[in-house]
C-alpha positions as CSV (number, residue, x, y, z in Angstrom):
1,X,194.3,123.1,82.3
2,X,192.4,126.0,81.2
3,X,194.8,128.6,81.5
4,X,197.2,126.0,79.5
5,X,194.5,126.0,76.8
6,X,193.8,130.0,76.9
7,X,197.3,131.3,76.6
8,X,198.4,128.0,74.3
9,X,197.7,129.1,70.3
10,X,200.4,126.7,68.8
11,X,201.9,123.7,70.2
12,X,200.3,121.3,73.0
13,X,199.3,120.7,76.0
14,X,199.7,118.1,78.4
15,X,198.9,116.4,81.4
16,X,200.5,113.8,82.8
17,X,199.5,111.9,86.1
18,X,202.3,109.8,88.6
19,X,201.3,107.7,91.9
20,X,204.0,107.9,93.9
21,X,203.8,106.4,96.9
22,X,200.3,107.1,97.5
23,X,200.8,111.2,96.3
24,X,199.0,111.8,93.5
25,X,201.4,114.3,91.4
26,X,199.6,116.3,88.7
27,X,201.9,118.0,85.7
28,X,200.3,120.3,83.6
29,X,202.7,121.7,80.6
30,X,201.9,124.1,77.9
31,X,203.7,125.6,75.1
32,X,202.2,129.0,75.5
33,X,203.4,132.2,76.2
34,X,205.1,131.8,79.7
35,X,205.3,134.0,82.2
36,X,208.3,136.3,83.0
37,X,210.6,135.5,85.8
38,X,209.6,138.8,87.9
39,X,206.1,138.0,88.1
40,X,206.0,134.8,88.9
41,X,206.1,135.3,92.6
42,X,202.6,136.5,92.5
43,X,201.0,134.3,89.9
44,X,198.9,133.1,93.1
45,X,197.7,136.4,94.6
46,X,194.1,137.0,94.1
47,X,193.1,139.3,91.0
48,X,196.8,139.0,89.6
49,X,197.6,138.3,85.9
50,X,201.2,138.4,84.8
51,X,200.7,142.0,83.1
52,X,197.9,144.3,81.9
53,X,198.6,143.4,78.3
54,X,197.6,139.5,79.0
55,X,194.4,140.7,80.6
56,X,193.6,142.8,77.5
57,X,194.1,140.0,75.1
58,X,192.9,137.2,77.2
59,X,190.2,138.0,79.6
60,X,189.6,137.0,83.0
61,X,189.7,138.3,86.4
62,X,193.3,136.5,87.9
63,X,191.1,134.4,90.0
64,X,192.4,131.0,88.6
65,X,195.3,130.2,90.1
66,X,194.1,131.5,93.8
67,X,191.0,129.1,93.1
68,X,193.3,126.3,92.4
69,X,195.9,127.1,95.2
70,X,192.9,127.3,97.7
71,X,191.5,123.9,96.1
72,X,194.7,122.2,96.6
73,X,195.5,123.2,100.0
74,X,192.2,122.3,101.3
75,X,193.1,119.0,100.2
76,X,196.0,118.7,101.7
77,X,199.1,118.8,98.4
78,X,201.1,121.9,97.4
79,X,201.3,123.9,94.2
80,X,204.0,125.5,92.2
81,X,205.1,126.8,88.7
82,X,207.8,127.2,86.7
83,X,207.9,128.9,83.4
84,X,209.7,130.5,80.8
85,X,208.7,133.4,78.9
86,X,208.0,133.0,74.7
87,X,208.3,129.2,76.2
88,X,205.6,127.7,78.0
89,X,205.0,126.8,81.5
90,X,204.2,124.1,84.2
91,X,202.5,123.6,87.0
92,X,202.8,121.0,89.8
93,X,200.1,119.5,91.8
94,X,201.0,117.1,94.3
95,X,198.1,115.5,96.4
96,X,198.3,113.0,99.1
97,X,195.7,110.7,98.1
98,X,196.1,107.5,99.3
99,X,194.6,104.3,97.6
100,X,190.9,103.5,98.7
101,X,188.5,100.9,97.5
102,X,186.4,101.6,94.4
103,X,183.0,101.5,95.5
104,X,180.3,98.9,95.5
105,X,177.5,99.3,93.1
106,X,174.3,98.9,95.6
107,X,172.9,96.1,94.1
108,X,176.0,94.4,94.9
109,X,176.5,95.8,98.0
110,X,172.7,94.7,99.0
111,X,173.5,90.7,98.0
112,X,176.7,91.2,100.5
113,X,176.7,89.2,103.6
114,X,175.7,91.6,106.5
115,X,177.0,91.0,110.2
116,X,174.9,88.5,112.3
117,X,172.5,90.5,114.4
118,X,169.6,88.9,116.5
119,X,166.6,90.6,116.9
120,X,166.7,93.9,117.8
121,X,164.6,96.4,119.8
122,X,164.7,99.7,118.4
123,X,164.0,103.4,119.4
124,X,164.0,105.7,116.7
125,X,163.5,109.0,116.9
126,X,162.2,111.2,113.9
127,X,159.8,114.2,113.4
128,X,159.4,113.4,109.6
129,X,156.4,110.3,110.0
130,X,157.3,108.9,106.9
131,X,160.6,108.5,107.9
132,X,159.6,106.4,110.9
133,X,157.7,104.7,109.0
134,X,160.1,104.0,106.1
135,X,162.4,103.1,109.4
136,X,159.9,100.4,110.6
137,X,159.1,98.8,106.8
138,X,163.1,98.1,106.9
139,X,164.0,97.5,110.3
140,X,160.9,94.2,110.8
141,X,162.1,93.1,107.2
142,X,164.9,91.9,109.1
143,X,163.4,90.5,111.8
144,X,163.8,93.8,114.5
145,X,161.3,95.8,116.7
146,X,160.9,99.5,116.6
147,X,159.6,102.0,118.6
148,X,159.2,105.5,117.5
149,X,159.8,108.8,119.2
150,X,158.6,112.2,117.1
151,X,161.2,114.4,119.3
152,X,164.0,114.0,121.4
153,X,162.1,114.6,124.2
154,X,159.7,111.5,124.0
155,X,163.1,109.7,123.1
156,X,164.2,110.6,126.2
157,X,161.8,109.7,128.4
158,X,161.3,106.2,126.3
159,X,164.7,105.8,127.3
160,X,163.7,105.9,130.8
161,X,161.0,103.7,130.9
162,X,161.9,101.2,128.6
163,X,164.9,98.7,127.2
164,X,166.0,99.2,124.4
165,X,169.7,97.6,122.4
166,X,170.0,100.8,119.7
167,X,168.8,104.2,119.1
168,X,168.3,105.9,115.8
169,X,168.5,109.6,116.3
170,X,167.5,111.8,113.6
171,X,170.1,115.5,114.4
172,X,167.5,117.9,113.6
173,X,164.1,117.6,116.0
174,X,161.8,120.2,117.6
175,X,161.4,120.3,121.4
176,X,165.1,118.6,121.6
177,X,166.6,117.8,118.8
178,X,169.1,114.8,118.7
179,X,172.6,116.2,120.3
180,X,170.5,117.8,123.1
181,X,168.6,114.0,123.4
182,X,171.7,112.2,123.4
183,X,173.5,114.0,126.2
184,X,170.6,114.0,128.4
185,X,170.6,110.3,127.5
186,X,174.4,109.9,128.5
187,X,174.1,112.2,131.7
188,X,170.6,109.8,132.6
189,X,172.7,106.5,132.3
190,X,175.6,107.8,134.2
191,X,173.5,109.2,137.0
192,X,171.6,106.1,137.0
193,X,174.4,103.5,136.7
194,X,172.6,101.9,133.7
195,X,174.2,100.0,130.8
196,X,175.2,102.6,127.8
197,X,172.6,102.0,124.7
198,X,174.6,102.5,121.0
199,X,173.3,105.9,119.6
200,X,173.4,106.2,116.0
201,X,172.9,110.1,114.4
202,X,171.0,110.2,111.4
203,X,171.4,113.2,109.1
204,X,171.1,114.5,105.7
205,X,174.6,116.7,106.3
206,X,177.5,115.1,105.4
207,X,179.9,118.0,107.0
208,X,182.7,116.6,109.5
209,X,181.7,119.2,112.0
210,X,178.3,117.5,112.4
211,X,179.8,113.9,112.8
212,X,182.6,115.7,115.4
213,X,179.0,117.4,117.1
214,X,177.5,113.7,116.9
215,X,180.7,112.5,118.8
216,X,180.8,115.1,121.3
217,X,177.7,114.4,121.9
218,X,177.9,111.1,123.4
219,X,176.8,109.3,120.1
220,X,178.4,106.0,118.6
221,X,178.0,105.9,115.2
222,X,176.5,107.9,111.9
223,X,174.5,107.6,108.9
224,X,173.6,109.6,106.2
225,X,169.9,110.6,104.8
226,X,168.2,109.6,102.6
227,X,168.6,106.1,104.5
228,X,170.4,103.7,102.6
229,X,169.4,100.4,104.5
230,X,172.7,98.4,103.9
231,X,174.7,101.1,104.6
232,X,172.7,101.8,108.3
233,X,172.3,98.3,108.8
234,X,176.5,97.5,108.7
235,X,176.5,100.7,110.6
236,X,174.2,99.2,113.3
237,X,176.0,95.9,113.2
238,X,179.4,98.0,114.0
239,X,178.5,100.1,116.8
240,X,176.3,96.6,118.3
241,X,179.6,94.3,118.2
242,X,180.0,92.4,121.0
243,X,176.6,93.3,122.7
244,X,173.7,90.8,123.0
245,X,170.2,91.7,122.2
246,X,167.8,92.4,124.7
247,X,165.6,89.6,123.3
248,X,166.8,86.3,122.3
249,X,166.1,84.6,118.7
250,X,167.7,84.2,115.5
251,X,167.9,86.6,112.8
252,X,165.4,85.5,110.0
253,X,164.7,88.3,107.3
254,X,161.4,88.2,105.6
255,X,161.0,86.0,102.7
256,X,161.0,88.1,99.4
257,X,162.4,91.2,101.0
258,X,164.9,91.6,98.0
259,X,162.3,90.9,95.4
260,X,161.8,94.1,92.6
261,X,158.4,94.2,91.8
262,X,157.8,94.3,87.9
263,X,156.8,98.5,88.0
264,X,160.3,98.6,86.6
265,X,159.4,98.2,83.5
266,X,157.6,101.7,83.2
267,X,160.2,103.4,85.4
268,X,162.0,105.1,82.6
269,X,159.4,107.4,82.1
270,X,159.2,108.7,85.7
271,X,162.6,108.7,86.2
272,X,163.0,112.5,86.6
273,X,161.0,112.5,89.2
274,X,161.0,109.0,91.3
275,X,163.7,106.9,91.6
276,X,161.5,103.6,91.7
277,X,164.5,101.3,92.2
278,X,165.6,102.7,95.5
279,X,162.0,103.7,96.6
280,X,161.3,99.4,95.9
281,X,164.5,98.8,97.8
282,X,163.8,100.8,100.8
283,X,160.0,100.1,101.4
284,X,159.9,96.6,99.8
285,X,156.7,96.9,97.1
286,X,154.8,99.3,95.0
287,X,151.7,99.1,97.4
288,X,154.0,99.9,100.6
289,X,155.7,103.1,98.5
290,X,152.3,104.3,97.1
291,X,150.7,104.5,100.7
292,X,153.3,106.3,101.9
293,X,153.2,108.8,99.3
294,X,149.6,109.3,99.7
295,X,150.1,110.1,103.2
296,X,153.3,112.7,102.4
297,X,151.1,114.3,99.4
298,X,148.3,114.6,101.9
299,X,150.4,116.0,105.0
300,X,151.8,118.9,102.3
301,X,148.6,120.4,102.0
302,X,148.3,121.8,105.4
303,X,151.8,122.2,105.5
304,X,152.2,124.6,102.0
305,X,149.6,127.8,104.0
306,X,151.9,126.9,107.3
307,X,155.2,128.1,104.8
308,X,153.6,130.8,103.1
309,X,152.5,132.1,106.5
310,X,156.0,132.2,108.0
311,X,157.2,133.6,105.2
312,X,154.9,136.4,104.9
313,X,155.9,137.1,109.0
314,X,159.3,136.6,108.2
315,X,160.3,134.0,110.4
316,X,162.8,132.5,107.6
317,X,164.5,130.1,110.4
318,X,161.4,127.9,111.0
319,X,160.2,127.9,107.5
320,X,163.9,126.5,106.4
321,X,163.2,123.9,109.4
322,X,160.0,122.8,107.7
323,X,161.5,122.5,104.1
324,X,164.8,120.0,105.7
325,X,161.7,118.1,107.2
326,X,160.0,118.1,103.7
327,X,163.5,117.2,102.0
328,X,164.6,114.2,104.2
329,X,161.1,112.3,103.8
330,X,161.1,113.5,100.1
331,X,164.6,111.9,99.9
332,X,163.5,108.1,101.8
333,X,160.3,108.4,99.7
334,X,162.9,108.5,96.5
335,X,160.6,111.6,95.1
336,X,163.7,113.1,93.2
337,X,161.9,116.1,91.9
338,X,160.8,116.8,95.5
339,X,163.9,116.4,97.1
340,X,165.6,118.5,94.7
341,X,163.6,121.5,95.0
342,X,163.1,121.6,98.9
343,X,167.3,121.4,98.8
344,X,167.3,124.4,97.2
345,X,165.4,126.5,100.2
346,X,168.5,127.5,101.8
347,X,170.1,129.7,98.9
348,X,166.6,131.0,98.2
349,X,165.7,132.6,101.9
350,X,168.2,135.2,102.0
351,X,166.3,136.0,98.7
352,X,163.1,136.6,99.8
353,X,164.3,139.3,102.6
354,X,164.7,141.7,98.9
355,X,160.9,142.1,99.4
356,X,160.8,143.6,102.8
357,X,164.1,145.5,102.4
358,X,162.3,148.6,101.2
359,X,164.3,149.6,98.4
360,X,164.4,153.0,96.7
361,X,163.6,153.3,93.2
362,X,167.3,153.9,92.4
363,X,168.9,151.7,94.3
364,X,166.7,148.7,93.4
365,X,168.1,149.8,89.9
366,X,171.4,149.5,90.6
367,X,170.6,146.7,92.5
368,X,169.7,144.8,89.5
369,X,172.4,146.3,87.3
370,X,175.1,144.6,89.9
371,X,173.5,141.1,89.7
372,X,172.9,140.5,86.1
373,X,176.9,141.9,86.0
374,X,177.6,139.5,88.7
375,X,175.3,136.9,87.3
376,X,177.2,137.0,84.2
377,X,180.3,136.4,85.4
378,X,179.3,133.7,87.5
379,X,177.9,132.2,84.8
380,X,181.6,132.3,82.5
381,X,183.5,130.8,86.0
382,X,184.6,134.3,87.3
383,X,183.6,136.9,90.0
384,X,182.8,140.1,89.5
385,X,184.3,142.0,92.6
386,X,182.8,145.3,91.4
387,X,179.3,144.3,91.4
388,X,179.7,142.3,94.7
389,X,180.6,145.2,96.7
390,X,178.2,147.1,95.7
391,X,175.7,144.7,96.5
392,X,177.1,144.8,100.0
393,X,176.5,148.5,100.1
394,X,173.1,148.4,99.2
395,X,171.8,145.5,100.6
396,X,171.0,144.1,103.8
397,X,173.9,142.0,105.3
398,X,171.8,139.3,105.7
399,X,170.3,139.1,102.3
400,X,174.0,138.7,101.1
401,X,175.3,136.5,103.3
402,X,174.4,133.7,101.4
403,X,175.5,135.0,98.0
404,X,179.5,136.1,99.8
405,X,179.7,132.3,101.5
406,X,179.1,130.8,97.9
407,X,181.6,133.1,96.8
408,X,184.1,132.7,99.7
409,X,184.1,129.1,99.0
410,X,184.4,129.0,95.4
411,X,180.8,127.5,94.8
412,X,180.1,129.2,91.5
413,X,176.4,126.9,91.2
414,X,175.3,128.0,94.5
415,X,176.6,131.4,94.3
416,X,174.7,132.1,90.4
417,X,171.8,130.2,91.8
418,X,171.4,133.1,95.1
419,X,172.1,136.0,92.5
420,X,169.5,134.5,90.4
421,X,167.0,134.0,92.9
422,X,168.2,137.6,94.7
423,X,167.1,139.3,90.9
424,X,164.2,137.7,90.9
425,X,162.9,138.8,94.3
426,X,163.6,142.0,93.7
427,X,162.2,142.0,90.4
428,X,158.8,141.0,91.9
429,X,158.8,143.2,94.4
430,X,159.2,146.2,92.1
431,X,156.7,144.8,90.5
432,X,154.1,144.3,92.9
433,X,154.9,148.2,94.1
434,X,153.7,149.3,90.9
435,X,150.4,147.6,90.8
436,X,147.3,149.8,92.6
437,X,146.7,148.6,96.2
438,X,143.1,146.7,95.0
439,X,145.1,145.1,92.0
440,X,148.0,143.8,94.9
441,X,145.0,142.2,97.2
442,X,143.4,141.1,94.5
């Protein structure tokens, strides 16, 4: 569409959308000025524009129709164009999407009937203590037991010693984290000819390849962080059907549970930063939510020298490990502001090597020249392949790494957000060289 709109100055543009037989076909049309016959062969090839002149006139780096091609393979459809020149042109999208369900707004979704489930006991296992604890406030509102591991070690070994009808196994764990604690699980039952307990992974990734890694790893079902207690109780109810509790009773949910407390009413104003209708939902009243923000806001303050520590030593993998703690319990705790941030750590570490990369005068330079050109582009929805590879040259391989998967994917936000972050590093590092060593202890 906004190549039909670049090269269209007269005439229209349309797009016109058919379902056909659960393919979603996608016709864009313009009357603009067409592409000759001889180049259209390699309207798709990276960098490619039908002829200098169009570049000249128009702009752009050729990038668009590779970026859609890519786009509409990883989905699945095909691509293709037909044009005529001093005409217009078309393009085809065809995408096999087949008809799903519109989803359920949550406050719907919360009044819907769950599954049945007597009283459960419960091992979860979490390193993040409000998580557990946010685990607990849910799980006795409906009438279950839990019992909580801080590794998937003690998991393990609580496993051994005691019964249990589900686990909730957070992915990411010190000691053993929760693939490594659900094999050893598996190979413990089968060695000891005991009845196989449901395993449900709890992460904040949504990527297939860590539900195919929660699979492989002997567990049963998976649901995502922040928890979203409908969502992880149906889960629970699936993986659970046609196995009897450990404990007999009836399933009796606390009195009130759904009730929204009247804090509401002054939510508007904090809504940047808490989201005080899920935060009620999840932990049940203001008082429960408060307490266990006092304890996170309390836990951060030993926790803020412990980051600035491993980042001055540069041990980048364990300080990313203690930000995805801080961002799942920011997340259950609803602190929006919080949880946005610390999800930004990733795409910032590679930018933090710039200060210990020892740059020369001149390159740091020409450093900077190449991201505020590659910043630039970025920020228009192009690439600027000049000023990439010459940040490859002059940087470490790790400090770009981040930067080129952004870019190999297509993810113009991430990729403008590490070149931002990459300039300002190195900005303050040139900085701090310039100030007189009692002026830097200071």
């Amino acid at each position: 569409m906004g190549n039909a709109v670049k090269f269209t100055e007269r005439g229209h543009v349309q797009l016109r959308v058919n379902d056909e037989q659960c393919r979603l076909h996608l016709t864009i049309q313009d009357t603009g000025i067409g592409i000759a016959q001889d180049k259209l062969e390699r309207i798709f090839d990276p960098f490619a524009q039908a002829d200098a002149s169009t570049t000249r006139r128009f702009g752009g780096t050729g990038l668009g129709t590779t970026i859609s091609r890519q786009l509409v393979q990883l989905m699945g459809g095909a691509i293709s164009v037909s044009s005529r020149e001093g005409e217009g042109t078309q393009f085809h999208v065809q995408l096999p999407l087949p008809i799903g369900q519109a989803p359920i707004d949550e406050t719907v979704a919360s009044a819907v009937q769950l599954p049945p489930m007597p009283p459960l006991r419960i091992l979860a296992a979490d390193d993040v203590p409000q998580n557990l604890e946010l685990l607990q406030v849910v799980m006795q509102r409906h009438g279950h037991q839990v019992v909580s591991a801080s590794d998937g070690l003690q998991a393990l070994q609580l496993r051994q010693t005691q019964a249990f009808d589900i686990i909730l196994m957070d992915l990411q764990m010190p000691h053993m984290d929760g693939l490594q604690a659900s094999m050893a699980i598996r190979a413990w039952e089968a060695e000891h000819q005991q009845p196989r307990i449901p395993v449900i992974a709890l992460s904040a990734s949504v990527l297939e390849q860590d539900r195919r890694a929660s699979d492989a790893a002997g567990m049963d079902g998976f649901a995502a962080k922040p928890l979203e207690q409908h969502k992880l109780l149906q889960e629970m109810a699936r993986v659970l059907q046609g196995r009897t509790a450990s404990e007999s009773g009836k399933h009796q949910p606390a009195a009130g549970a759904s009730a929204v407390p009247a804090v509401l009413a002054h939510a508007a104003a904090e809504s940047e930063v808490v989201d005080w209708h899920t935060g009620l939902q999840l932990w049940g009243s203001e008082a429960a939510l408060r307490t266990a923000w006092s304890r996170f806001l309390n836990e951060q303050h030993s926790r803020v020298p412990e980051l600035q520590s491993l980042s001055q030593h540069g041990d980048w993998d364990t300080a990313l490990a203690e930000v995805h703690r801080m961002r799942g319990a920011a997340g259950n705790l609803a602190l929006l502001r919080s949880a946005e941030v610390t999800s930004a750590a990733p795409a910032l570490a590679p930018a933090a090597m710039a200060a210990e990369a020892g740059l020369s005068a001149a390159a740091r330079t020409q450093v900077q020249e190449a991201l505020q050109a590659l910043t630039e582009a970025l920020q228009g929805g192009e690439i600027d392949s000049e000023a990439l590879q010459q940040l490859q040259q002059l940087l470490p391989e790790a400090m770009v790494a981040a930067l080129q998967a952004a870019i190999d994917m297509f993810g113009f936000d991430q990729a403008l957000q590490c070149a931002q972050a990459l300039a300002s590093s190195v900005s303050t590092s040139s900085d701090s060289e310039r100030k007189p060593p009692h002026a830097a202890q200071a």
